[in-house]
C-alpha positions as CSV (number, residue, x, y, z in Angstrom):
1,X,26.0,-19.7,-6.2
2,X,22.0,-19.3,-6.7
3,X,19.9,-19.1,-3.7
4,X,17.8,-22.8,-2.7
5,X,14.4,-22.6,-2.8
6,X,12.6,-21.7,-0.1
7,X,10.5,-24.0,1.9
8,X,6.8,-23.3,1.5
9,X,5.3,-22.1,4.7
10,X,1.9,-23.9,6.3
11,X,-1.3,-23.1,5.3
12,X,-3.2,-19.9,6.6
13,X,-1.9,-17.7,9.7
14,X,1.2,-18.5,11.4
15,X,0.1,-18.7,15.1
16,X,3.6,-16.2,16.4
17,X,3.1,-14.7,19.6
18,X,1.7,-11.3,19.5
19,X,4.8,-10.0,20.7
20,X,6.5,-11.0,17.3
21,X,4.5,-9.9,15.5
22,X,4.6,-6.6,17.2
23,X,8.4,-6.9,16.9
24,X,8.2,-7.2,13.2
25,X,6.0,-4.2,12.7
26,X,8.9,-2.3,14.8
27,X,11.8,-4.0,12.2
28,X,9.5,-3.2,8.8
29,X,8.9,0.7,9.7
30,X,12.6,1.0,11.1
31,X,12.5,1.2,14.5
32,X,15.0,-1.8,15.0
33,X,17.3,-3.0,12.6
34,X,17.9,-6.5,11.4
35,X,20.5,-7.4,14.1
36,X,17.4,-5.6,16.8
37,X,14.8,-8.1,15.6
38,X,16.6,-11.2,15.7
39,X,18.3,-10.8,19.1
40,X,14.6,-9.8,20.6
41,X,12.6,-12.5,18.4
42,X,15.2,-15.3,20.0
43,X,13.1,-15.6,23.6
44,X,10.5,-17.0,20.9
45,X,12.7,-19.5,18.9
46,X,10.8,-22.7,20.5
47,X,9.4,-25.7,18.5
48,X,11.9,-26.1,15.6
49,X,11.6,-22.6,15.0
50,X,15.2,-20.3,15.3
51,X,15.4,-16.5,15.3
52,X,16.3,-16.6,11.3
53,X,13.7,-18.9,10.3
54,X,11.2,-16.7,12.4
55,X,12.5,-13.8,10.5
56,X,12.6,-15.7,6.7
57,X,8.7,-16.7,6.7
58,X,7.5,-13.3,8.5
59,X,9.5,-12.0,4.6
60,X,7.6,-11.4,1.8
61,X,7.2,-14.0,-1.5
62,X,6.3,-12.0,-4.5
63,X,6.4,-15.0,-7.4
64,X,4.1,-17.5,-4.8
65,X,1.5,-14.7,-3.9
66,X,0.8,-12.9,-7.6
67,X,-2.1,-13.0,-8.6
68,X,-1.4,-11.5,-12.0
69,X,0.9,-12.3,-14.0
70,X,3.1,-9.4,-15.8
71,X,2.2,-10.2,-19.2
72,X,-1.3,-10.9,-18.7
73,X,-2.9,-10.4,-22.3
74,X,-6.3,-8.5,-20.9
75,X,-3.5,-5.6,-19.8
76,X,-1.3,-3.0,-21.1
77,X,1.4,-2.5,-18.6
78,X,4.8,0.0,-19.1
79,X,6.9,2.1,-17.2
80,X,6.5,6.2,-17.7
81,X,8.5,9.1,-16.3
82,X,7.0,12.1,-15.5
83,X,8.0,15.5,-14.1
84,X,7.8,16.0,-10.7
85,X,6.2,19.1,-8.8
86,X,8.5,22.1,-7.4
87,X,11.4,21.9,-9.6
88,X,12.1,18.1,-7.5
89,X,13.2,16.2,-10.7
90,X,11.5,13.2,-12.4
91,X,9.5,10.1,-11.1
92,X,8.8,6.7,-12.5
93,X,5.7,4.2,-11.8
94,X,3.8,1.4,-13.5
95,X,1.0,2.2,-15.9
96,X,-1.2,-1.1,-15.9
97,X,-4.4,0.1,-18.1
98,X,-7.2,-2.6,-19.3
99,X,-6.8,-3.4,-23.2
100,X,-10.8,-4.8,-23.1
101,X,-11.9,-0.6,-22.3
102,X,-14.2,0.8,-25.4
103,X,-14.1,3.9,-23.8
104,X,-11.7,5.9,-21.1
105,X,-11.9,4.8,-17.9
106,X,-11.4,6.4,-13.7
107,X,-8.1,6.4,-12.9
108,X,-6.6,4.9,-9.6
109,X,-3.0,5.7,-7.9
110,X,-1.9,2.9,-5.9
111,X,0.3,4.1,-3.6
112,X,2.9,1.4,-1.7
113,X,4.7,0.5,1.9
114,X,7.3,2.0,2.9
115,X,9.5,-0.2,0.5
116,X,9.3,1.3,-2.8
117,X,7.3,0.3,-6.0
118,X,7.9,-4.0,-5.2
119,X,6.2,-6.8,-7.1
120,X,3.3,-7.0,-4.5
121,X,2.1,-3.4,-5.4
122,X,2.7,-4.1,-9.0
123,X,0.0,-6.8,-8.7
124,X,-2.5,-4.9,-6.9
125,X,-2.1,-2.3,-10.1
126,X,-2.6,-5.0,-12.4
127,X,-5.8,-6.2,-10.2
128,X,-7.2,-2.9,-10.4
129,X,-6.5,-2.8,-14.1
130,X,-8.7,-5.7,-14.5
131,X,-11.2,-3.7,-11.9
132,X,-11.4,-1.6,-15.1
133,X,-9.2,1.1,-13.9
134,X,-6.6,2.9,-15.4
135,X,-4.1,1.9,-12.7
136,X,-0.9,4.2,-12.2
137,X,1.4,2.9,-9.5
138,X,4.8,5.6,-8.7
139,X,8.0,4.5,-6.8
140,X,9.3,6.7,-4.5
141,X,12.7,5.3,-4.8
142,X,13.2,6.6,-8.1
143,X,15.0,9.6,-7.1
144,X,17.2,6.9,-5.3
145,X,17.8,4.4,-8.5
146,X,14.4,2.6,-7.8
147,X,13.1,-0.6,-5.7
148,X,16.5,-2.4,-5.3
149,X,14.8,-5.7,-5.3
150,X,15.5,-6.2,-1.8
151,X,13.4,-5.6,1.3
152,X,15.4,-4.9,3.6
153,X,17.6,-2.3,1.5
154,X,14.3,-1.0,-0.1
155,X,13.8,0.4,3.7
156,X,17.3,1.8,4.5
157,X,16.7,3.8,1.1
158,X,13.0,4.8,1.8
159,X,14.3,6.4,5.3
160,X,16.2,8.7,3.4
161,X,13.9,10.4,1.4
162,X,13.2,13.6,1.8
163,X,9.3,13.9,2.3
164,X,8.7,16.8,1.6
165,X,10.1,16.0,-2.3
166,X,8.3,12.7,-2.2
167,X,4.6,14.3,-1.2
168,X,5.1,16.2,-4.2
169,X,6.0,13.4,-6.4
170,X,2.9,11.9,-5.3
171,X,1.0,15.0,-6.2
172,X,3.0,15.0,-9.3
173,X,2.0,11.6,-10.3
174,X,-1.5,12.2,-9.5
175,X,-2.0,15.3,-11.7
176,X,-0.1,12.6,-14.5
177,X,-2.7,9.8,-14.1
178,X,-5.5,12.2,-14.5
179,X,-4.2,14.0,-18.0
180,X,-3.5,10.0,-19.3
181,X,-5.6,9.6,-23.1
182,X,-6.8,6.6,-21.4
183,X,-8.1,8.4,-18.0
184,X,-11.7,10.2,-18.1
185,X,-10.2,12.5,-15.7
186,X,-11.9,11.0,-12.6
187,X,-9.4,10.0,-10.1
188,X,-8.8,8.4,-6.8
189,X,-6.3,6.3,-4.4
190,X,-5.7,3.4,-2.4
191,X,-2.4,2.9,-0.2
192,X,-1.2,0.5,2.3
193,X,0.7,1.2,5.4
194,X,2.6,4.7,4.5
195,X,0.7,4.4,1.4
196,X,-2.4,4.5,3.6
197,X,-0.9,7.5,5.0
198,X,-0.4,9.2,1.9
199,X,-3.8,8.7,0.4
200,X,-4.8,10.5,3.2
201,X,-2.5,12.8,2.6
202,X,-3.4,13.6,-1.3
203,X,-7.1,13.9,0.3
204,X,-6.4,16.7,2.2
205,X,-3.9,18.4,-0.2
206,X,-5.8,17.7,-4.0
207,X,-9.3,18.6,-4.4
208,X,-10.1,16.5,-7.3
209,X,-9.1,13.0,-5.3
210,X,-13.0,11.2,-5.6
211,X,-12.1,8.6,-2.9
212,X,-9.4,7.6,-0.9
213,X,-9.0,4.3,0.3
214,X,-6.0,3.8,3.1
215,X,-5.3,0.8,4.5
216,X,-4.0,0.8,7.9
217,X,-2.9,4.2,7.1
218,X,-1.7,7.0,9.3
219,X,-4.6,10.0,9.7
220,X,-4.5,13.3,8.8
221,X,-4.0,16.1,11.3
222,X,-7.3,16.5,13.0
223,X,-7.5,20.6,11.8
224,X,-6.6,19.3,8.3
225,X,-9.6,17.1,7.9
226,X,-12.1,20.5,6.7
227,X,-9.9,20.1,3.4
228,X,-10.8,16.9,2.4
229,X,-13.6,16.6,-0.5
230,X,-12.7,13.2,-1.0
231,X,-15.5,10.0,0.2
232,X,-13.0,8.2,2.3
233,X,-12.8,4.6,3.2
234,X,-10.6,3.2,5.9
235,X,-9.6,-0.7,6.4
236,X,-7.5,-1.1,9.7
237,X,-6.3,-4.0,11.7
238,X,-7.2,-5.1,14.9
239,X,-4.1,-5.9,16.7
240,X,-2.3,-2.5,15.5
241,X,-1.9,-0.5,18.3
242,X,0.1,2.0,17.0
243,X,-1.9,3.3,14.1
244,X,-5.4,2.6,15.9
245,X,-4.4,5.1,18.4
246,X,-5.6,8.0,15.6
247,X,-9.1,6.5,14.6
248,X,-10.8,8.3,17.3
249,X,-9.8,11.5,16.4
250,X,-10.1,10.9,12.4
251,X,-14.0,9.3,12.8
252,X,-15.0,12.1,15.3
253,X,-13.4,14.9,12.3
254,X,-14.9,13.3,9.8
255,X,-18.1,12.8,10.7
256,X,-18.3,16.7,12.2
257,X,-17.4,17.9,8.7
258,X,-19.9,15.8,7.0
259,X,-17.4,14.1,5.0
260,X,-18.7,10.9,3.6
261,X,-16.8,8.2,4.9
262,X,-16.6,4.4,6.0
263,X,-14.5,2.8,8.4
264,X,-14.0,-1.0,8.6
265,X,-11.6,-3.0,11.2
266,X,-11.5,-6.6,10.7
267,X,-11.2,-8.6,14.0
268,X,-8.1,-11.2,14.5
269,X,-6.1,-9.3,12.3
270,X,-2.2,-7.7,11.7
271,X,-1.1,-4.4,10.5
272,X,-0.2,-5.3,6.6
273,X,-3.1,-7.9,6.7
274,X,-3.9,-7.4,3.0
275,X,0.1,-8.2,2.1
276,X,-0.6,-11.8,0.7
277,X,2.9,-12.0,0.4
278,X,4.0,-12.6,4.4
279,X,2.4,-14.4,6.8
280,X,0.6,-11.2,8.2
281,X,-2.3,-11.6,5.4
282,X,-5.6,-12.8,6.5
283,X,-7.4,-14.0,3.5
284,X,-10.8,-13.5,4.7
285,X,-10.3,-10.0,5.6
286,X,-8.6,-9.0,2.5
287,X,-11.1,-10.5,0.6
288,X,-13.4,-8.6,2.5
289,X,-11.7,-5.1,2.2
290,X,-10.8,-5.9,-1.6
291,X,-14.4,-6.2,-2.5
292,X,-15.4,-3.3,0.0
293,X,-12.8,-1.2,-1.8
294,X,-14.1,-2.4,-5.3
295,X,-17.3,-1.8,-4.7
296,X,-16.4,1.9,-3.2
297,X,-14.8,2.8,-6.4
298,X,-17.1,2.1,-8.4
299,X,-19.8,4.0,-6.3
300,X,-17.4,7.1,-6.3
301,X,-15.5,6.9,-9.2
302,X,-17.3,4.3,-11.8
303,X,-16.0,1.5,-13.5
């Protein structure tokens, strides 16, 4: 029997307590499992709303939020393989390069949540391919038979990664993006969430990153930040506690080791607030940070 369509949500924000939507950070990065979330969420069920319908808008909706469509005739999209680093096996992500480029272009990795390679990080490779990047977007859940299609099973999967392997497949795929015929060789990468964390992360660990731009990322360890030749650009939430609590640190290291960087945190907001898929997104603000992160690539990296 085929699923019924779901009802469209209201316009902008949903106006959830803070408290849910602190409890749906927790459920999304694995602290609390399905069963967690919607036994805690229930004190909130009030005005029509139940602990399953709270939990079925706060989920993403790839087809309504694209804002590219897969076979957009401006871009050449496929799947490659590549080898990974270490002797760790294979990997697999989205190539999305511009067919309108005379010439070869900066490459950018777009690095996803902690849900694998799904149809919201496809389109933000196919936006930056009409950026006028060479756009190369890996799924860590390759080694594990890829994004299942499914959120929630996307994040059992992802917690059983070994991380170690899967910062090397990010390397890997890096080093792949920059040896493309259609790459100049200039690189750089944007990531949301543990994506954020891992643009960080390729900062401190690969020289030739140009610019790293992490959304609501987790920061590098403080005596790491020396490392980083990278311009970095941060976009974080307001109302996200738990990775706010590093910006401190991170500013303070970066600025004592003359590292060029820029650090933006848009008011009213929630961690994922550039998702336009769930009700977390905040249009203004992701607006905002696109067009900040645009306009930092093509300072750093050219377009």
């Amino acid at each position: 029997m085929s699923r019924p369509p779901r009802a469209p949500l209201p316009k902008g924000p949903i106006e959830f307590p803070r408290e849910v939507w602190s409890l749906f950070d927790q459920y999304v990065h694995g602290d609390i499992d399905r069963r967690g979330f919607l036994a805690k969420v229930g004190r909130f069920a009030v005005g029509g709303w139940t602990a399953a319908t709270i939990l079925e808008a706060l989920n993403p909706r790839f087809a309504e939020a694209a804002e590219v469509t897969a076979d957009d005739s401006r871009i050449a999209r496929s799947f490659i393989e590549f080898a990974s680093r270490e002797g760790y096996g294979r990997g697999r992500g989205l190539l999305a390069v511009p067919k309108t480029a005379s010439a070869k272009r900066p490459g950018v990795l777009v690095i996803h949540e902690n849900r694998g390679l799904n149809p919201h990080i496809e389109d933000i490779a196919l936006r930056l391919a009409l950026a006028g990047y060479v756009a190369f977007a890996p799924d860590a859940l390759f080694p594990l038979g890829g994004y299942p299609g499914d959120e929630d099973k996307a994040r059992a999967l992802f917690a059983t990664l070994d991380q170690t392997k899967t910062t090397e497949d990010f390397i890997a795929a890096l080093g792949v993006l920059e040896k493309r015929p259609e790459c100049n060789g200039t690189v750089g990468a944007v990531g949301f969430c543990y994506g954020g964390g891992m643009a960080n992360t390729l900062a401190v660990r690969v020289p030739s990153v140009a610019a790293a731009v992490p959304f609501y990322g987790g920061q590098p360890k403080t005596e790491d930040v020396p490392k980083i030749r990278a311009a970095i650009q941060c976009h974080y939430a307001e109302m996200d506690d738990r990775i706010n609590a590093g910006i401190p640190a991170f500013a303070a290291a970066l600025k004592a080791h003359g590292i060029q960087h820029q650090i933006h945190t848009y008011p009213g907001t929630q961690h994922g607030f550039n998702n336009n898929t769930t009700p977390r997104y905040h249009k203004a603000a992701a607006t905002l940070a696109w067009s900040r992160t645009l306009d930092f690539f093509k300072q750093h990296l050219g377009a």
